[in-house]
VOPAGU-2260 file (C-alpha; in pm, 1 decimal, decimal comma):
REM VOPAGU-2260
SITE   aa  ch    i         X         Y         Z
SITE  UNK   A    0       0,0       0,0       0,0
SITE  UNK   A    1      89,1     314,3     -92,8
SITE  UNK   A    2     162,4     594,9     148,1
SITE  UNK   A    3     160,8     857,4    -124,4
SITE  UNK   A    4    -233,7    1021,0    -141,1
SITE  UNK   A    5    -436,1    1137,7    -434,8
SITE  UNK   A    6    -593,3    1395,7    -283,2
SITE  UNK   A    7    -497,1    1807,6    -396,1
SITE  UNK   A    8    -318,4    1991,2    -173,2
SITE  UNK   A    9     -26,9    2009,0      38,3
SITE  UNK   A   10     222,6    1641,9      93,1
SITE  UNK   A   11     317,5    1603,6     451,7
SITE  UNK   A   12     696,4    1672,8     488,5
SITE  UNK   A   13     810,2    1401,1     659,9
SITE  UNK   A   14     987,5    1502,9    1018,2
SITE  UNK   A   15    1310,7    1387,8     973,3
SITE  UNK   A   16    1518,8    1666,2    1094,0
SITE  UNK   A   17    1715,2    1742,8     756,1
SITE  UNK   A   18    1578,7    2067,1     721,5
SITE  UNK   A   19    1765,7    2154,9     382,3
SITE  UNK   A   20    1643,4    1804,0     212,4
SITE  UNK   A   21    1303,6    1897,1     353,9
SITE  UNK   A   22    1313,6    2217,5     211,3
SITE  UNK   A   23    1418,4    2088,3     -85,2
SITE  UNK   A   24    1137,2    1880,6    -185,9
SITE  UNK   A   25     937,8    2185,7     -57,5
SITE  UNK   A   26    1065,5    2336,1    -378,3
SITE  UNK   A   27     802,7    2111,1    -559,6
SITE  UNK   A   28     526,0    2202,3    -416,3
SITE  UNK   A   29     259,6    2476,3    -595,4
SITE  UNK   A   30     355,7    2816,1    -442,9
SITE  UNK   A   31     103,8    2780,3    -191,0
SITE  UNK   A   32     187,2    2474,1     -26,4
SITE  UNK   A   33     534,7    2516,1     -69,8
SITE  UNK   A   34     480,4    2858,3     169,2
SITE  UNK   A   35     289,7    2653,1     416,9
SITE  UNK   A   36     578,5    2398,8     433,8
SITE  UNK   A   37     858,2    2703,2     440,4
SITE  UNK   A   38     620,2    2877,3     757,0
SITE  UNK   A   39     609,7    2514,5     947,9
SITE  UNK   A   40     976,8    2506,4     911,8
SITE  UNK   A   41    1033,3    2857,1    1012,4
SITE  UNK   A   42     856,8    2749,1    1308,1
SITE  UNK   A   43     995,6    2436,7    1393,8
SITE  UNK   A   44    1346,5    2574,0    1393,1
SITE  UNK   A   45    1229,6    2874,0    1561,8
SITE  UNK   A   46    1092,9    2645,8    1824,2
SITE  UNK   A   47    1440,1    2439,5    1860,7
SITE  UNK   A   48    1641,1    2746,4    1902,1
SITE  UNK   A   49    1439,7    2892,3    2134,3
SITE  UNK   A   50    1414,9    2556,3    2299,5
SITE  UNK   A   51    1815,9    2510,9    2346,8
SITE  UNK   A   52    1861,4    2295,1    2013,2
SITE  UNK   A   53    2002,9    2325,0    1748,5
SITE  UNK   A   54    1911,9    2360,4    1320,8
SITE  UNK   A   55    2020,6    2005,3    1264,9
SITE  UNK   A   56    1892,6    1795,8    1552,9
């Protein structure tokens, strides 16, 4: 079974901490998505730093 969905609209970025390979397939999204994905990153690494992590935990 496939994990990929038919449905429009934005693909999950999967959580695996690369944040420039995440980005990356970002770039494939349609502009709107793709700025959804770029604001949940802004705010997970906002989150880390502010937390006492770091970009690449």
């Amino acid at each position: 079974m496939s994990d990929v969905s038919d449905t429009p609209g934005p693909q999950p970025i999967d959580n695996d901490g690369d944040v420039a390979a995440r980005a990356r397939r970002a770039e494939d999204l349609p502009l709107p998505d793709r700025a959804d994905v770029f604001a949940g990153l802004h705010d997970e690494l906002r989150t880390r730093l502010e937390n006492g992590g770091t970009a690449s935990a």
